[in-house]
C-alpha positions as a Python dict, from the first residue, in 0.01 Angstrom:
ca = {
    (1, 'X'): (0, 0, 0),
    (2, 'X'): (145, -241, -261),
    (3, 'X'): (541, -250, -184),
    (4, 'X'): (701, -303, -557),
    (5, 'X'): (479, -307, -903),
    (6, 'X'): (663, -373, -1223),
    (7, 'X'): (565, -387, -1545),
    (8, 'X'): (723, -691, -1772),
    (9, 'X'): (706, -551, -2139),
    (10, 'X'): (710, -168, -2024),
    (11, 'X'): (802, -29, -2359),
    (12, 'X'): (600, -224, -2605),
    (13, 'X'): (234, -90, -2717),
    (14, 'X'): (44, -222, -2449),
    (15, 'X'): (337, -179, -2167),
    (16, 'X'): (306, 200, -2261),
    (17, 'X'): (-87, 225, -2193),
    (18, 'X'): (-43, 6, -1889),
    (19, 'X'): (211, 245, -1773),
    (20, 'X'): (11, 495, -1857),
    (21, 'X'): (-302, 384, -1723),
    (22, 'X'): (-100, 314, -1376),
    (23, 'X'): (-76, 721, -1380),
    (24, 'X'): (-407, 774, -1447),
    (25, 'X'): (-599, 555, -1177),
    (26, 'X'): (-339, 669, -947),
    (27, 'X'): (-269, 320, -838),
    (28, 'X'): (-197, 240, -471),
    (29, 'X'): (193, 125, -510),
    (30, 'X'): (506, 298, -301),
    (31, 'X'): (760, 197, -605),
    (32, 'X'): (781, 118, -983),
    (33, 'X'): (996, -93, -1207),
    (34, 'X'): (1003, -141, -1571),
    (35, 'X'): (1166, -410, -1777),
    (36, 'X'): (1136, -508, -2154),
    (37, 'X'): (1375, -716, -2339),
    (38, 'X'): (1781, -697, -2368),
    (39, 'X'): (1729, -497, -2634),
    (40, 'X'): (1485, -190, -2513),
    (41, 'X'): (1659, -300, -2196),
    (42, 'X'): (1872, 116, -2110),
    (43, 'X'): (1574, 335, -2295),
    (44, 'X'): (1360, 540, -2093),
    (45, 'X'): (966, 563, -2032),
    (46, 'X'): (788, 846, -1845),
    (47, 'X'): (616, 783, -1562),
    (48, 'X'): (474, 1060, -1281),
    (49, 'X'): (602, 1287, -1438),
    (50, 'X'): (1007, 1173, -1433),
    (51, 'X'): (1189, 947, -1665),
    (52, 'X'): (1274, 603, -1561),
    (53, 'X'): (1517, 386, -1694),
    (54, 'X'): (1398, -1, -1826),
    (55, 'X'): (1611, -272, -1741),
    (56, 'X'): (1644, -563, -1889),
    (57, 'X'): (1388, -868, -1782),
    (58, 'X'): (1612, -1148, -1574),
    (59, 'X'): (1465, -1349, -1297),
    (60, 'X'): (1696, -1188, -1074),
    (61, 'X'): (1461, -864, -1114),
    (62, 'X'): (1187, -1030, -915),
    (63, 'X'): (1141, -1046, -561),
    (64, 'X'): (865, -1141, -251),
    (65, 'X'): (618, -842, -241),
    (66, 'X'): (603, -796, -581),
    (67, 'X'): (298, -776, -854),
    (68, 'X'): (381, -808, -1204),
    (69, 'X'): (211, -691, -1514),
    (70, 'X'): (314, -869, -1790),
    (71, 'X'): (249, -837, -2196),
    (72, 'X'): (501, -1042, -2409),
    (73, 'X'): (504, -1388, -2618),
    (74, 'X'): (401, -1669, -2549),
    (75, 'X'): (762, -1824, -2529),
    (76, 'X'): (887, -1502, -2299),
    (77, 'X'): (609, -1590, -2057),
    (78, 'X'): (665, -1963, -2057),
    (79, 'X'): (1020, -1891, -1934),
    (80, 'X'): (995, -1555, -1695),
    (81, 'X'): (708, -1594, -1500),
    (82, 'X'): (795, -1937, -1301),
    (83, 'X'): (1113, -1751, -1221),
    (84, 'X'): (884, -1458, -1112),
    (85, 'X'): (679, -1664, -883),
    (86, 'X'): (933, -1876, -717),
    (87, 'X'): (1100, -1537, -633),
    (88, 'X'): (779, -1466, -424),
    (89, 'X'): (599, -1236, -710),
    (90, 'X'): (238, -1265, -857),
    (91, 'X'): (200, -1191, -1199),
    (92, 'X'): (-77, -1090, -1395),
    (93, 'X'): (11, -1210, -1744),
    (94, 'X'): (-109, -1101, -2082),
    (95, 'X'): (20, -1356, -2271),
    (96, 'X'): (-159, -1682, -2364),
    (97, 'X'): (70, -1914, -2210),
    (98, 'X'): (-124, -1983, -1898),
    (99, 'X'): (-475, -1873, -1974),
    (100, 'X'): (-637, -2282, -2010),
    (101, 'X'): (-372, -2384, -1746),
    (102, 'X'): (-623, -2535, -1491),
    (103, 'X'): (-404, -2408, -1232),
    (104, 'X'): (-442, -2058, -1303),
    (105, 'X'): (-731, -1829, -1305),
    (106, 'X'): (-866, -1583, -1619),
    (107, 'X'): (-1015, -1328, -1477),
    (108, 'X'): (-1223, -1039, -1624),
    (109, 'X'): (-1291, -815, -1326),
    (110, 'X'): (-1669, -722, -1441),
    (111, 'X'): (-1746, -1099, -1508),
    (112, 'X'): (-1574, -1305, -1249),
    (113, 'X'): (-1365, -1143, -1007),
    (114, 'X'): (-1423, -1444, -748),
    (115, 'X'): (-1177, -1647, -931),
    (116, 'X'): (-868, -1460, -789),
    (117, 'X'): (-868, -1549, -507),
    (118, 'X'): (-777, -1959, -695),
    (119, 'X'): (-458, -1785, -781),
    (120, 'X'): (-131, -1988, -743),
    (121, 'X'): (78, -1653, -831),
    (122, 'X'): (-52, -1647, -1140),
    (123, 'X'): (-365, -1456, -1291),
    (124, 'X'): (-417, -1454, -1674),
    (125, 'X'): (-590, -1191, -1883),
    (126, 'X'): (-809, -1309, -2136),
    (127, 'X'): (-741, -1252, -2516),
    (128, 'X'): (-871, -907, -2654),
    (129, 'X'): (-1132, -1025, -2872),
    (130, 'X'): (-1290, -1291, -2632),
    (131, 'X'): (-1291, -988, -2320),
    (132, 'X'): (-1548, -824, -2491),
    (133, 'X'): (-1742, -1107, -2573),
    (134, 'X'): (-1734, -1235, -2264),
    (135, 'X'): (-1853, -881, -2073),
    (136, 'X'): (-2127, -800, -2271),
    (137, 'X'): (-2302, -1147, -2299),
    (138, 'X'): (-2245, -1199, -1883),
    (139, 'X'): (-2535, -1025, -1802),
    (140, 'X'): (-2810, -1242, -2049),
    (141, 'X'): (-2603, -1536, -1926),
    (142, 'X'): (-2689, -1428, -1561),
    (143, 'X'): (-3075, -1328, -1658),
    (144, 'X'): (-3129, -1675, -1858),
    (145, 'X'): (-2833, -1879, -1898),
    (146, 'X'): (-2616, -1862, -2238),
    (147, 'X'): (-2668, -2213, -2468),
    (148, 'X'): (-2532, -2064, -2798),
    (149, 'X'): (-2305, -1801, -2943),
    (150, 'X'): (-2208, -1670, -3306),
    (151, 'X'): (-1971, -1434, -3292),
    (152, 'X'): (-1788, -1301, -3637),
    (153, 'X'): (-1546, -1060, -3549),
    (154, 'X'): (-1375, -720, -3741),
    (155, 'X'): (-1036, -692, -3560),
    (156, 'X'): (-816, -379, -3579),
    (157, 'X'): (-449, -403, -3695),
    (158, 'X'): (-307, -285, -3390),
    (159, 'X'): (-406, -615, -3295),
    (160, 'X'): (-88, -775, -3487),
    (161, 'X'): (106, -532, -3283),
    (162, 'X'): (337, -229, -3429),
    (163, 'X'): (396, -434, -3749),
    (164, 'X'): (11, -466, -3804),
    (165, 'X'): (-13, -85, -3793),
    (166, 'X'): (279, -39, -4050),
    (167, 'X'): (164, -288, -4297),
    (168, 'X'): (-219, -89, -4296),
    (169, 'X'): (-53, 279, -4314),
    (170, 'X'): (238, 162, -4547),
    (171, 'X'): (-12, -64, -4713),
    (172, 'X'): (-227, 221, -4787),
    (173, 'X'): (-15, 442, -4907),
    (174, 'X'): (143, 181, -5134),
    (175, 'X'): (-190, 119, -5283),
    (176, 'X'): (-257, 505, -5342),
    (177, 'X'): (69, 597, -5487),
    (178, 'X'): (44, 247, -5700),
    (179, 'X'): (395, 170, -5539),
    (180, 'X'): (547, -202, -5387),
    (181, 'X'): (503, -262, -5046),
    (182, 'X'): (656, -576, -4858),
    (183, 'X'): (407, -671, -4587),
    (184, 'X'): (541, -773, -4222),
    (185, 'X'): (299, -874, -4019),
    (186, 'X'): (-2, -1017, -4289),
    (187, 'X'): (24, -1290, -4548),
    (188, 'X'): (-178, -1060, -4754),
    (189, 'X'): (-259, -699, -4785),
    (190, 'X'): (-458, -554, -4556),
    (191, 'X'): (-491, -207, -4740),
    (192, 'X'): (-883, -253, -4895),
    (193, 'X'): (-874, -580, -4754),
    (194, 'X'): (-1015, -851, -4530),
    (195, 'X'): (-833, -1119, -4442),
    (196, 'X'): (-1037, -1417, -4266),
    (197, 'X'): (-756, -1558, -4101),
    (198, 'X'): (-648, -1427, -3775),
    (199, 'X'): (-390, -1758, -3598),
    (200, 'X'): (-284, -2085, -3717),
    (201, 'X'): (-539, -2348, -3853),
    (202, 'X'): (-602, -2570, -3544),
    (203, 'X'): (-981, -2738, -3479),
    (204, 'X'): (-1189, -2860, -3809),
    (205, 'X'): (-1051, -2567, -4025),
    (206, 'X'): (-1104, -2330, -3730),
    (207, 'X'): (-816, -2096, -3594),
    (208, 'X'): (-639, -2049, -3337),
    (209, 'X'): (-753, -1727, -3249),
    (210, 'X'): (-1134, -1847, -3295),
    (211, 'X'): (-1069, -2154, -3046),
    (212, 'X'): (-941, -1915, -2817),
    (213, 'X'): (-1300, -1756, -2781),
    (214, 'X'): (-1449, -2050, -2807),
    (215, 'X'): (-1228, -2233, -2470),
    (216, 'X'): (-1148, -1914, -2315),
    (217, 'X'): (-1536, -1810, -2297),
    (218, 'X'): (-1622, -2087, -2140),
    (219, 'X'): (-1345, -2058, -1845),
    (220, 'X'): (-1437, -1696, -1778),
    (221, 'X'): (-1799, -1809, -1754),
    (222, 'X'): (-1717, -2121, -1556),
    (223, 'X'): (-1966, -2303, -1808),
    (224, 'X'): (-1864, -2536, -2033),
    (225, 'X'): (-2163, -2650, -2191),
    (226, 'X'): (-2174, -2287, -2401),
    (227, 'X'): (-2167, -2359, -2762),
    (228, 'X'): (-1956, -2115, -2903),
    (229, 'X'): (-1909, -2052, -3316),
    (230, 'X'): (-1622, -1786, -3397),
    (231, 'X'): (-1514, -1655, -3716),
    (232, 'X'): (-1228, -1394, -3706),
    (233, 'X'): (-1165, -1139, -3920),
    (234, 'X'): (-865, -851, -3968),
    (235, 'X'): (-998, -542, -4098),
    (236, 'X'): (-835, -200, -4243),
    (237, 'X'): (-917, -54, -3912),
    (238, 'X'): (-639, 78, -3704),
    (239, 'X'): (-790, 45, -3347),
    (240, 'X'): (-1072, -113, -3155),
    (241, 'X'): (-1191, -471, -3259),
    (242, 'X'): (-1593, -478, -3324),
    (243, 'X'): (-1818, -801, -3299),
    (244, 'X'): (-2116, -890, -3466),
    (245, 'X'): (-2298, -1138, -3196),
    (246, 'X'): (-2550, -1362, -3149),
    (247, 'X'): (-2664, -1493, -2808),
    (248, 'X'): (-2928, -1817, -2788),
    (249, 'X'): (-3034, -1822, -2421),
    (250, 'X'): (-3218, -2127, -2231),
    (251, 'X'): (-3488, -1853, -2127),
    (252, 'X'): (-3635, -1609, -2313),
    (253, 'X'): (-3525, -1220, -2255),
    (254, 'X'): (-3759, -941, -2361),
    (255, 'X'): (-3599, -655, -2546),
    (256, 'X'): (-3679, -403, -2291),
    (257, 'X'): (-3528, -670, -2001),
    (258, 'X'): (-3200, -699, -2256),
    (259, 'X'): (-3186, -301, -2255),
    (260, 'X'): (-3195, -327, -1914),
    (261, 'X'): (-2864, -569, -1887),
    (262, 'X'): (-2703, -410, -2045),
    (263, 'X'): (-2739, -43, -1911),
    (264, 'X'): (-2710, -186, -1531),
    (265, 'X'): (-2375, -420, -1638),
    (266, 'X'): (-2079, -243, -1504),
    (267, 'X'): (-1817, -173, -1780),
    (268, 'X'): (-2085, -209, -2073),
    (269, 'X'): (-2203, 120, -2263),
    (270, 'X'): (-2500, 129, -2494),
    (271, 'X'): (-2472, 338, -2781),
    (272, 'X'): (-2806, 238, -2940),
    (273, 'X'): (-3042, 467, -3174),
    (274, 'X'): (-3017, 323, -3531),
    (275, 'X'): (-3318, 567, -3636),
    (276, 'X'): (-3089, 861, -3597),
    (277, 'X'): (-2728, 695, -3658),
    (278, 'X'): (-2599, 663, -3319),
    (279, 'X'): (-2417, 286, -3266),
    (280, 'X'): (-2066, 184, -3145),
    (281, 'X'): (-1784, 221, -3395),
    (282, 'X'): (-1423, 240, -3378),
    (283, 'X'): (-1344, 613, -3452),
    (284, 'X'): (-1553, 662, -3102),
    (285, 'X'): (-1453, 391, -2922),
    (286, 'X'): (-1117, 388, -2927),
    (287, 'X'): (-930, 528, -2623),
    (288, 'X'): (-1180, 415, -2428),
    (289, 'X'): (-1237, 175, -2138),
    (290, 'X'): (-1587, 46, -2139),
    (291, 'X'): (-1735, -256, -2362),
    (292, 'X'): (-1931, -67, -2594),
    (293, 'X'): (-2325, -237, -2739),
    (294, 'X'): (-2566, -151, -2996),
    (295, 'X'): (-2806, -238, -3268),
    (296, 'X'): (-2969, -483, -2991),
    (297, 'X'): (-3222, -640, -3143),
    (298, 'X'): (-3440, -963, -3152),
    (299, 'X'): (-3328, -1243, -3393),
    (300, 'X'): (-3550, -1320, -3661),
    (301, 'X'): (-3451, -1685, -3655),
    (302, 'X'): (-3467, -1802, -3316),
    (303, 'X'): (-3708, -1763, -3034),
    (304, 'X'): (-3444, -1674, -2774),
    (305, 'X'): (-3228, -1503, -2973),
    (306, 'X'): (-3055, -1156, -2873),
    (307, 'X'): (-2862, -1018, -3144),
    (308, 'X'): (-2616, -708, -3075),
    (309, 'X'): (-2307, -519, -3194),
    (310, 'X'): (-2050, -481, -2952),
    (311, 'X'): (-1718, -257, -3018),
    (312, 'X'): (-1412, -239, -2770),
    (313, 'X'): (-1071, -115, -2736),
    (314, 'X'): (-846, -402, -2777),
    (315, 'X'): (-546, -276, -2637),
    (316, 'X'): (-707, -106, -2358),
    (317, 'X'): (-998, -307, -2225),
    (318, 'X'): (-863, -590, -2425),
    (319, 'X'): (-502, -583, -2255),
    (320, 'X'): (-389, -331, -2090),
    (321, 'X'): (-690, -190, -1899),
    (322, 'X'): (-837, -529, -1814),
    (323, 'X'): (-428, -617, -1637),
    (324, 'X'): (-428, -307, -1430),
    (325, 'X'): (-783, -361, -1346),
    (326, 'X'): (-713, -697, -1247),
    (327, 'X'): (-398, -547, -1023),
    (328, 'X'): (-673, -294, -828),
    (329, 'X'): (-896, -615, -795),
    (330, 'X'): (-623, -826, -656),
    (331, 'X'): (-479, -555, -406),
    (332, 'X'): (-848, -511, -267),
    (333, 'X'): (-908, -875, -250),
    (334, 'X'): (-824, -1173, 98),
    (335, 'X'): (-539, -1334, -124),
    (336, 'X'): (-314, -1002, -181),
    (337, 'X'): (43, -991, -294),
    (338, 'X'): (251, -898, 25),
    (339, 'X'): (192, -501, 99),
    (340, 'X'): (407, -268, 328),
}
């Protein structure tokens, strides 16, 4: 059994499902700790049933025998985890800091699970909106080998964190009672809105959270040849970001074989009956742990084209769920963090 777990970020939104998801799969681990910032550092989360205190995250909280979960910034991550690690811990980070380090793996647990065992004492977790991607188009990438991808995608507020999900209620209610509101976390309103910006402008008047998916896909896949074309979108959705893709393979894959994928992928749902209404959506998806695909159909356009809506939870699958799954994966793996 695992000697020490902590979780790095314990009382932010995805600490708390983490924590919670910890409880749930019952995971294998004699002892707990959990740290956030000087600030939350003295509050109190609730684990098994008994409340624990968070202290505050300092390198000399870190010790041999450790794993770490970790969701914070960038710039928190930067300057934690090499502490972490030269104190003997491994630490499974959320943040993006390390995911295109060549040194460290990103690992989505369904897709490529051999690539822990590269690990240095670091593991990254893939950005919420290219997770999804990346699941459900492994298995046509296994069956005939992924050369294209356009991907548009609808992301949720809770995305932008608990700011996001204050601008859209506060938003919202601002707009129905025709009263002010300042927005925090959006340059614009996101109350009856779409706002086709999600990052900074980086690549040919792409963003940074669209050359995420595009580098990030290819890692996870261990291809780089994949041509990938993002566009990413916030939406007046509260939870669960949703993906409108299209997959050009190098061979040609039936319908029925696609169907078949997809049902047999672990961690992929299909939710798929457009004559009677039944398709992934938010509102049924969120909570939930799977990668979730419908309206799979042919593309008109192209002779080996798949198209397909997919639907996930982005802070469970997308952060939280994908961390502690990556935790299980690393305990049961031949390069484990040290266990009593």
């Amino acid at each position: 059994m695992l000697d020490q777990l902590v979780v790095v970020g314990a009382t932010g939104a995805v600490g708390r499902i983490v924590i919670q998801l910890l409880e749930e799969r019952e995971f294998p681990c004699s002892s707990f700790k959990f740290l956030a910032s000087k600030r939350s550092a003295g509050s109190r989360v609730r684990f098994r049933g008994a409340e624990h205190a968070v202290e505050e995250l300092r390198p000399e909280a870190f010790r041999s025998g450790q794993l770490v979960i970790a969701s914070t910034p960038d710039d928190v991550a930067r300057d934690f985890i090499p502490a972490a690690v030269a104190r003997g811990a491994v630490v499974v980070d959320e943040s993006g800091y390390w995911r295109m380090d060549p040194k460290v793996p990103l690992v989505i647990p369904e897709v490529n699970p051999q690539a822990i065992e590269d690990h240095a004492g670091i593991i990254s977790s893939p950005n919420c909106s290219t997770t999804q991607l990346a699941v459900a188009i492994k298995p046509l990438h296994d069956a005939g080998r992924v050369r294209r991808v356009v991907v548009s995608t609808y992301q949720a507020t809770s995305g932008a964190g608990v700011a996001g999900q204050e601008d859209l209620e506060q938003g919202t209610r601002a707009v129905v009672e025709n009263s002010a509101y300042s927005y925090k976390a959006f340059k614009h309103p996101i109350a009856f809105n779409l706002i086709p910006q999600i990052g900074s402008p980086k690549h040919e008047g792409y963003t940074s959270e669209e050359m995420k998916m595009v580098y990030e896909t290819r890692k996870i896949l261990g291809d780089d040849t994949i041509q990938v074309c993002p566009t990413c979108v916030r939406v007046p959705v509260t939870n669960c970001h949703s993906e409108s893709i299209l997959v050009e393979t190098e061979r040609r894959i039936s319908l029925p074989e696609v169907r078949r994928l997809f049902d047999g992928f672990p961690g992929i749902t299909v939710i798929d009956d457009l004559a009677t209404g039944l398709y992934p959506m938010p509102n049924i998806c969120s909570g939930k742990d799977d990668v979730f695909v419908g309206r799979i159909r042919e593309d008109l356009s192209c002779r080996n084209g798949i198209a397909f809506w997919c639907v996930s939870d982005n802070l469970r699958k997308g952060a939280a769920t994908n961390a502690v799954q990556i935790g299980e994966l690393l305990i049961k793996s031949a390069r484990p963090v040290a266990t009593s």
